[in-house]
N, C-alpha and C positions, 0 to 999 in steps of 0.2 A: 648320774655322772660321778664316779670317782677321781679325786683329788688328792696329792698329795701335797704337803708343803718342801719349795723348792731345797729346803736345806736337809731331808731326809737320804739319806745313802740310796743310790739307786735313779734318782729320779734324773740326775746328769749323766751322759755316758762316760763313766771313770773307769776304766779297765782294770780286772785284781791284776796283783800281785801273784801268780800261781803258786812261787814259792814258800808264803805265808799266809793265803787266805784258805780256809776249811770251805770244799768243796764237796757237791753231792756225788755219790755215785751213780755213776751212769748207768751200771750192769753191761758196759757193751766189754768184746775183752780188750783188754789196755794193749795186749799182741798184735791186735790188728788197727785201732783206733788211739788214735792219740789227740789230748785236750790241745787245743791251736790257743783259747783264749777263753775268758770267763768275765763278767761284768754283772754287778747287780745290777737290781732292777725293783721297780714298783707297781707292776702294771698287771689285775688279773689274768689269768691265763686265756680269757676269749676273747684278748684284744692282741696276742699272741697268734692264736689260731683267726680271727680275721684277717693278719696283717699274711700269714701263711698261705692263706688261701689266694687272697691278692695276692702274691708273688708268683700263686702256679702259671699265669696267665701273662705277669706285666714281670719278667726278671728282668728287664731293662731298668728298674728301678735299683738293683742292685750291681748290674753288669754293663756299663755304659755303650759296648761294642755291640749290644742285644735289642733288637727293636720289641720284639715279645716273644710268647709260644704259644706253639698250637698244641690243644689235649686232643692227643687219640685215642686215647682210653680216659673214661673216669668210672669209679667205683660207685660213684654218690648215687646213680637212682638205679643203681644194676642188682635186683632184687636177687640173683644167682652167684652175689661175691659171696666167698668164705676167708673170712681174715684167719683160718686153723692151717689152709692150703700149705703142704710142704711144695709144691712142686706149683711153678706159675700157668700150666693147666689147667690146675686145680684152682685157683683164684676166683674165675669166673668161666661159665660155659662157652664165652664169646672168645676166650682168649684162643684159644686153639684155632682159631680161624682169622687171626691175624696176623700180617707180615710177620716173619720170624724178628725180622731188624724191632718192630714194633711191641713184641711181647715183653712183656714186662719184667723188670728183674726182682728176686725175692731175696732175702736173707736165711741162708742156714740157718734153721732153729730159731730165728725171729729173735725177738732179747727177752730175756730173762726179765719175768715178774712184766711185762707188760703186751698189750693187747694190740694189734692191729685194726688203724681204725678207717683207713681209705690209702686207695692204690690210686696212681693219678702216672700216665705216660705221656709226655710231651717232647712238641719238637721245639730248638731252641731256635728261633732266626734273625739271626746276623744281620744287623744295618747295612755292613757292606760284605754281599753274598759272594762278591769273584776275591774279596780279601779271606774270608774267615767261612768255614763249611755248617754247613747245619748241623746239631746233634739232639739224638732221642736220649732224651732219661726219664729215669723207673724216681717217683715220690712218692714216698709211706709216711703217713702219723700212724706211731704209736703213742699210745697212753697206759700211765700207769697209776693205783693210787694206794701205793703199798709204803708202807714206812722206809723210809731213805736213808744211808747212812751219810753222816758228813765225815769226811776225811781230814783231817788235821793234819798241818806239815808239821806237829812235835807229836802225832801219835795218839793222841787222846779222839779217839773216834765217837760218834754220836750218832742214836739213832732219835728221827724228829716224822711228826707225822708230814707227808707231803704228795702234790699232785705234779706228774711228770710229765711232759709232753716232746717227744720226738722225732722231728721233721729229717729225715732221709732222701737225701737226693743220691741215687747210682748213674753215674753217665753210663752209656750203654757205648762202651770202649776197652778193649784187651789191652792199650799200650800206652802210655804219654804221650808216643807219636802224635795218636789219631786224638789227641783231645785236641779241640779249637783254642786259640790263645783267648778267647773270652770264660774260660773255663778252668779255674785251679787243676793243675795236672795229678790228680788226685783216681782213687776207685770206687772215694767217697766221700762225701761231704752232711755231716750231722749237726744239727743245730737241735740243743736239749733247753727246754725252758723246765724249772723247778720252781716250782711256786709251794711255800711254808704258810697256811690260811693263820696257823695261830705266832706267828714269827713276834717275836720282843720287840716293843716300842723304841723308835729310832733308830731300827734295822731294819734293810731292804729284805722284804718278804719272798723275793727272786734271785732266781739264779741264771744269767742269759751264757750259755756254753756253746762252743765250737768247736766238732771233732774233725780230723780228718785219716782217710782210712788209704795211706801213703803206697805210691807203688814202691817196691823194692830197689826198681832201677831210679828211682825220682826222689830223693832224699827232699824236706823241707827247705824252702830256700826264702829268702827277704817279700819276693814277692807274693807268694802263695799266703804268707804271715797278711800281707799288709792286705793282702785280699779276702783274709778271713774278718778280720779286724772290721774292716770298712762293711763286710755282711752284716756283721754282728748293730755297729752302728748304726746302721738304715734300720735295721729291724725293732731294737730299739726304740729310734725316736719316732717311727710309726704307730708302735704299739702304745708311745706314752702319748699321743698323740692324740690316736683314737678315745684314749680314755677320756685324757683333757678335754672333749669334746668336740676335736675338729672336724671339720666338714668342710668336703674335698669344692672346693669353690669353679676351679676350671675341668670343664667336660668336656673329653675330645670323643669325635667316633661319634656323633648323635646324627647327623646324616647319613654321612659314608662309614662302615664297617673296617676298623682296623686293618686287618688283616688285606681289604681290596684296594684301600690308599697305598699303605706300605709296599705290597705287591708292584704296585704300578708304579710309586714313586723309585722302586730300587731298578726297575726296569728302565723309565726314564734319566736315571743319574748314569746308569752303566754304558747308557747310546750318546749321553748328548755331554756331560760334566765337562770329561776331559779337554773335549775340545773346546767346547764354549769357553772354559776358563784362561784355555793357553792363545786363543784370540782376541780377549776381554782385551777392549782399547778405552774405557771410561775409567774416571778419578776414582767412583767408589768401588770398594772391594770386593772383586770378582766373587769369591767363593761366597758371599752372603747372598749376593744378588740372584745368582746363579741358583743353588741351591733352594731359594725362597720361589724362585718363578716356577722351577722341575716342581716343586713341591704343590706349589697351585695349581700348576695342571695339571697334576696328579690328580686332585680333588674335581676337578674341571668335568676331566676326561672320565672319573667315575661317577659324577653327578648328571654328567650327560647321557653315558650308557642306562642308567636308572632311568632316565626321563625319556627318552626316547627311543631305547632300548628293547620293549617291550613284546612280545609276542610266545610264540608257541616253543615251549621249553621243553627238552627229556625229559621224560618223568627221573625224579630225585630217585637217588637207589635207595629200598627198602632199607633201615639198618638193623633191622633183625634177618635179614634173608642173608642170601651167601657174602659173603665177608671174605674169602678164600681170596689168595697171594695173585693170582689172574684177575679175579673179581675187583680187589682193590685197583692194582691200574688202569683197569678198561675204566672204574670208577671214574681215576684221575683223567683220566683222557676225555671222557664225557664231560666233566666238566669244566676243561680246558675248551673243546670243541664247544659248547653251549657258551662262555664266555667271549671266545673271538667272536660267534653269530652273531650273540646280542653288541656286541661292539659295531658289526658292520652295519646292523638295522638302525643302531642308531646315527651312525654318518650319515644313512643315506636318505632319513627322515632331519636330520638334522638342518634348522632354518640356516645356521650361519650366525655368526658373533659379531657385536662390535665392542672393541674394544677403546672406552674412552678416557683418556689421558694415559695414552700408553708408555709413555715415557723411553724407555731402550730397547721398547720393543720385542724383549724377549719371550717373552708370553707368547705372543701373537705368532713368532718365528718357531716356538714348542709345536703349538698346536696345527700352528698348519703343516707342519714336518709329518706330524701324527695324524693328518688326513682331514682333519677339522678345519671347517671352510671359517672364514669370515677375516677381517681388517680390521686398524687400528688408526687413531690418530692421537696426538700430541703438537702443544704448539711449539717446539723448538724440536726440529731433526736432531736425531743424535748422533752420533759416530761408528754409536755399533749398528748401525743399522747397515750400514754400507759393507759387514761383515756378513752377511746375511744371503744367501742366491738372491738373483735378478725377481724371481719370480716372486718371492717373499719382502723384498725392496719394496715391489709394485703394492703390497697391502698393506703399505705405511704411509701416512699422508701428515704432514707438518698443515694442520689446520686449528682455529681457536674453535670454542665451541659456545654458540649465541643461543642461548636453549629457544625455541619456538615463541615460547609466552610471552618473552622480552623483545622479539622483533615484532611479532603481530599490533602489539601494543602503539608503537611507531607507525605514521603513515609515509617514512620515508625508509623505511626498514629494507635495506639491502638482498638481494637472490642469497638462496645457499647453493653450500654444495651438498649434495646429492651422498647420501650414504654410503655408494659407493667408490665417494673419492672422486668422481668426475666432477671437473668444475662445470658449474654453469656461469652465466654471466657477469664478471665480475667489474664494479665501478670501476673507470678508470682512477688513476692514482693523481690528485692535483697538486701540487704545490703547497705547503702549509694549512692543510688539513689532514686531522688527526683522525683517531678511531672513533674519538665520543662523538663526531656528529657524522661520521659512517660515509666520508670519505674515502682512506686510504685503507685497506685493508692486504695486509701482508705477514703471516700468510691469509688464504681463504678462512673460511670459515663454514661450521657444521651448527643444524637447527638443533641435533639430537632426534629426527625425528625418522624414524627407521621402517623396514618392511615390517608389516606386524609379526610378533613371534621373534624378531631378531633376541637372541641371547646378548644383552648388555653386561657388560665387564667393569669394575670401577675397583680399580687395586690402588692402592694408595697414591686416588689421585686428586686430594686436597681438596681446591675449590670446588671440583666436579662434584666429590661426593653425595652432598645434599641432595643436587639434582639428580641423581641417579633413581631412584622409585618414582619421580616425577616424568622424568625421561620415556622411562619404563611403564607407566600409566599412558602416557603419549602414544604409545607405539602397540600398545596390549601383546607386551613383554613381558618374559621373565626376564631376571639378573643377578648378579652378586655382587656386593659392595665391600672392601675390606679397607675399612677406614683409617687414617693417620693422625693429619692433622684436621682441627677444628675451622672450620669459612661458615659463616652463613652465608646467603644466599645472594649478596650482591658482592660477593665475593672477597670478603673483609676476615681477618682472623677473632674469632668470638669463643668465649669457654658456650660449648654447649650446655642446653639445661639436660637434667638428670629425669628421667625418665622410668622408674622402681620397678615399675608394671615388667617391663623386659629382660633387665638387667639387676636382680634383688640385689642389692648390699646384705653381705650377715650379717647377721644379728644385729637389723637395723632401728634403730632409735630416731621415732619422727620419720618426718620425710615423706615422700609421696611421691605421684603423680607431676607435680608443681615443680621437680626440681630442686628441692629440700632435702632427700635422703641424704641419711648419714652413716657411717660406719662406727660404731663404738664412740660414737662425738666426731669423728673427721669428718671430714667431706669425701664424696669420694674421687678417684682420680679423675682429671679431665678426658683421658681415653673413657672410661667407662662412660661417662656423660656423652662424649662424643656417640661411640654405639648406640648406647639406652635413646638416641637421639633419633641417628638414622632409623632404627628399630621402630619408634613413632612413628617416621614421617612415610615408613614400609608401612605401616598400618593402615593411616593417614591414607593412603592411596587405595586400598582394597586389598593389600596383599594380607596373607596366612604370612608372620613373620616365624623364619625360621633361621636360628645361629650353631654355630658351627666356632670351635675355638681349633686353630689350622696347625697342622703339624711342620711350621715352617720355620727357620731360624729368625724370628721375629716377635719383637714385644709386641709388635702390633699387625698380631693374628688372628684378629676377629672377623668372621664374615657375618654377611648381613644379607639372607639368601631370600629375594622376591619370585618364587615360581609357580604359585597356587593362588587364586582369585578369591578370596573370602565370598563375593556374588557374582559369578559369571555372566550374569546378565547387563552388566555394569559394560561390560566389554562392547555391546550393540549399541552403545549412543555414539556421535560422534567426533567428528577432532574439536570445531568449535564448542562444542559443552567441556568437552574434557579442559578445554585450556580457560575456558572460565572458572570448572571447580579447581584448578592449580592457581590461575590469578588467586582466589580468595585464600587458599592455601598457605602461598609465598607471601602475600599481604598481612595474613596474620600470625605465621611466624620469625614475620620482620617486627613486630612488636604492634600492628595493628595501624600504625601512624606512617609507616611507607607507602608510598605508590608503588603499582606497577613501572611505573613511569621512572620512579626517583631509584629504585631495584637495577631497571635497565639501563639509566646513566653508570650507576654506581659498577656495573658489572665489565661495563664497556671500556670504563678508566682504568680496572684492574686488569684485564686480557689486553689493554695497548704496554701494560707492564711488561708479560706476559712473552712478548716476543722480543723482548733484548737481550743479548746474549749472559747466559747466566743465572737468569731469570727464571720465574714458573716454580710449580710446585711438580706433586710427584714423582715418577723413579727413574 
């Protein structure tokens, strides 16, 4: 790992001076490119080309309006590229048999004194597809390692030995028109790294430069500046970054693939956003909520097509076989058509959800829009639910939730209700009797105990949380938990213990198992403790734990996904054994010294909280 000390030139991003700092020369011509900005730097040149190569993939990191790209072309394992190609034909054998929109663009005569080192073609796409149009561009590294001249603004030029690396981005556009507003209206965009290996002590050994290659009709303007600027910045503290050591802590895309969440999520905001948002009748702010639930059923709806999805597929097109401009869309079409399929198979295999502590209901109102069966409950009705068709009303049910283990325990343990929302028989209501001794109950009440297979749902819904892999064991279920706040189990707020095994802390010091880990000496945050916790108690039960960090407007985007049996045979004993190995469970992660008994008071005085107006946990 290289180090610099923080007070050497370069290693803060300082923007030169253009007018008085000695600059390398590019070799591009100055008539067609023009320097936007330049910034030292300290970082070797492969932490440069790492942060380059990430950006072919994720320019959302530098273009906020960009969710990511797709490569349609890459050079790297195409044994038939020629970086000598004057004509983009001649690049590689495959090119000539791609969309023309698709074929790559090249540079006349390539630049002087340096090498071409990969061709990369991507499409860029837009967060929001009916705001802003997709666009394909052509990406080249060149590299060079020929002595460089520095330029002087009083004249006195220099030649120093150095290694050059040039990143070329061509949008593949005739006019400023057709560029997207997430795009400098540009014909080209160059970013040159120079790296000096024998450079003078207490001088940044880099040079980080930004060209642009100006349409005629599009003179330079404030913004196009401040969007060079701000590339150059990301790029920057990326590269110093990498050097520093860092290691990318949150992973998204480990379940569900990029590209099939975004898809789906920008398909669910374009049907359902506007309107949900301009009916929003609750305190909290519509666009979070909104956006956060599209966002999870996005996840939902592609983790279900996965799981129950499955069957007999098109065969995948060869991608050395025909490649021709007809070929490519039947392509696309095939696998538009094999994507709906496996969507239908899995609705129609699909058990149905429940969704508990639903809170505004809006989840549950997504998916059943989107043809996905199942209900929801919550113990305080909301407002927007009454927003919602009749038919979607009817799959909301204002019920507490008494988990099985804690009524069985009771020989006066009151009927539930039924899964489906239908009551069964409920105490009458006496006079001055409360919830703790199972009197009055208002609303009903749910065991958690479901058709088996039922898909359980637990979005930040507080007390429930914990119970949700216990639920889910009950019912020989899968589920997903995406946690908030902290409750144990009789429904009280507690810092979860930290849990290492699921959730590492970096570069942690001590710590464990026990609840101990640390971060650099802190502690780490009680969300993480929180997860690392559920992730246990997902273990704890039998599940393969598997985490998912969610593409939602939310700090608290972790899911906590139980849908694979670590011993499927586990699944054939019965409900009475399962609810003893959960009594021993709940009994000794209440500290060993609770009852069942003293659990099920304590839960029963928290859910009589529960239903006064204002109350409860959840969204």
């Amino acid at each position: 790992m290289t180090k610099t000390p923080q007070d050497t030139p370069g290693t803060k991003f300082e923007p030169s001076d253009l007018s008085t700092t000695p600059l390398p020369d590019s070799s591009l011509p100055p008539e067609i490119w023009r320097i936007i900005q330049s910034v030292p730097a300290t970082f070797p040149p492969q932490y440069f080309l790492d942060v380059s190569r990430n950006l072919l993939e994720n320019p959302n990191l530098t273009a906020s309006h960009l969710s990511r790209a797709e490569l349609s072309y890459t050079s790297f394992t195409d044994p038939s590229f020629d970086p000598s190609a004057k004509h983009p034909y001649d690049l590689a054998s495959i090119i000539k048999h791609l969309k023309p929109d698709h074929q790559p663009r090249i540079l006349p005569g390539g630049i002087p004194g340096f090498q071409l080192e990969w061709t990369v073609v991507r499409k860029l796409i837009p967060r929001n597809p009916k705001l802003d149009a997709l666009m394909l561009q052509t990406c080249h590294l060149f590299t060079s390692t020929e002595k460089v001249i520095l330029h002087s603004p009083n004249g006195e030029d220099t030649t120093v030995e150095a290694e050059r690396y040039f990143v070329i981005y061509i949008p593949h556009a005739t006019s400023p028109d057709t560029i997207p507003f997430y795009h400098p209206k540009v014909r080209g965009v160059a970013i040159l790294y120079t790296f000096h290996p024998t450079a003078p002590a207490n001088t940044a050994p880099g040079t980080l430069s930004i060209y642009f290659d100006l349409f005629p009709s599009h003179p330079l303007d404030n913004r196009m500046t401040r969007t060079a600027l701000k590339m150059l910045e990301i790029i920057h503290k990326h590269s110093h970054g990498r050097m520093n050591g860092y290691q990318k802590r949150v992973h998204h895309d480990v379940v569900i693939p990029q590209k099939t969440f975004q898809d789906t999520y920008a398909y669910l905001k374009g049907k359902y956003a506007k309107q949900l948002m301009e009916n929003w009748v609750e305190q909290t702010p519509a666009g979070k909520n909104v956006f956060e639930d599209l966002g999870i059923a996005a996840f939902l709806i592609e983790l279900w097509t996965e799981m129950y999805g499955a069957g007999d597929e098109s065969p995948s097109p060869n991608k050395t076989a025909d490649t021709s401009h007809d070929s490519a869309i039947s392509t696309d079409a095939a696998r538009e058509s094999n994507a709906q399929s496996r969507r239908a198979r899995a609705q129609k295999a699909f058990p149905s959800f429940l969704d508990i502590g639903c809170g505004n209901g809006l989840l549950v109102h997504i998916l059943n829009a989107e043809g996905w069966a199942g209900i929801g409950f919550d113990a305080r009705r909301r407002k927007t639910w009454l927003t919602f068709t009749l038919e979607h009303q009817d799959n909301l049910s204002e019920m507490l939730l008494v988990p099985e283990v804690l009524t069985a325990s009771s020989a006066s343990s009151p009927l539930m209700s039924t899964p489906n929302g239908e009551e069964q028989d409920e105490p009458e209501h006496e006079e001055g009797n409360n919830i703790e001794n199972n009197q009055a109950w208002s609303p009903p009440w749910h065991n958690g105990i479901c058709a088996p297979g039922t898909f359980i749902i637990s979005n930040h819904a507080d007390e429930l949380t914990p119970w949700t892999p216990i639920l889910a064991y009950l019912s020989s279920s899968p589920f997903i938990a995406i946690p908030c706040c902290s409750y144990n189990f009789g429904g009280t707020r507690f810092r979860a213990p930290y849990y290492a095994d699921y959730f590492p802390a970096p570069n942690p010091i001590g710590g464990g198992s026990d609840g101990g880990g640390k971060n650099g000496g802190k502690q780490v945050s009680a969300y993480t403790s929180l997860c690392s916790y559920i992730a246990h108690l997902t273990a704890s039960m039998g599940y393969v734990v598997e985490k998912e960090h969610l593409r939602i407007p939310s700090t608290r985007n972790i899911a906590v996904i139980g849908r694979r049996r670590k011993d499927e045979d586990e699944d054939e004993i019965g409900l009475e054994e399962k609810l003893q190995v959960v009594r021993r469970i709940v009994e000794k992660e209440m500290g060993g010294e609770t009852t069942i008994e003293q659990v099920r008071l304590q839960w029963l005085k928290r859910a009589g909280g529960l239903t006064k107006p204002g109350k409860g946990g959840g969204h």
